[in-house]
C-alpha positions in Angstrom: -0.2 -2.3 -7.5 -2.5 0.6 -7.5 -5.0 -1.1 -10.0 -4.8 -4.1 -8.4 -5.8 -2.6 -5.1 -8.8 -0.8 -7.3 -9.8 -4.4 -8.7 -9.7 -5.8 -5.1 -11.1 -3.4 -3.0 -13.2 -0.8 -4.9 -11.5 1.9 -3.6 -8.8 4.3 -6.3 -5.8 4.8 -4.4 -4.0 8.1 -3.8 -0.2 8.4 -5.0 1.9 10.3 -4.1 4.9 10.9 -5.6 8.2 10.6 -3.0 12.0 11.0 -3.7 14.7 9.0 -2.4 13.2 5.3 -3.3 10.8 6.2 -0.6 7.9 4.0 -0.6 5.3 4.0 2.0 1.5 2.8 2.4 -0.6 4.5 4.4 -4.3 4.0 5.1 -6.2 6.5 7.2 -3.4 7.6 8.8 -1.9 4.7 9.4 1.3 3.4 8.1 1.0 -0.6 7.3 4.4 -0.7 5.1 7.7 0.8 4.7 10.3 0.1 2.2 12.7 2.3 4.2 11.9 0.0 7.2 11.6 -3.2 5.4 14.1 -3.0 2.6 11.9 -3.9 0.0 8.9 -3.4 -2.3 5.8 -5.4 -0.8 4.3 -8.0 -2.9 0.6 -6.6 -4.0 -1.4 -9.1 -1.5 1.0 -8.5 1.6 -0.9 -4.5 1.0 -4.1 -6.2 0.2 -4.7 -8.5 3.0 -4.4 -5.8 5.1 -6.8 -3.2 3.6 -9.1 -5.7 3.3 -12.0 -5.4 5.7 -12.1 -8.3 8.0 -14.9 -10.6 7.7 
């Protein structure tokens, strides 16, 4: 997913290694997904979409 977001975007994501199957996104400071919350992996474009700079 990282790449992808790098080949959508422009920008080189930060990762940060978690324990505990913790998966989170975060974009300045904000949290737009959750595995713990959601109980799941997001597909790459649900994270996209909303990185993505409105138009």
């Amino acid at each position: 997913m990282a790449e992808l977001i790098e080949e959508e975007i422009g920008v080189k994501p930060q990762m940060i290694e978690g324990r505990g199957g913790i998966f989170d996104v975060v974009v300045d400071g904000k949290m737009i997904f959750s595995k713990h919350k959601e109980g799941r992996f997001p597909e790459p474009y649900e994270v996209i979409n909303q990185i993505k700079p409105k138009a």
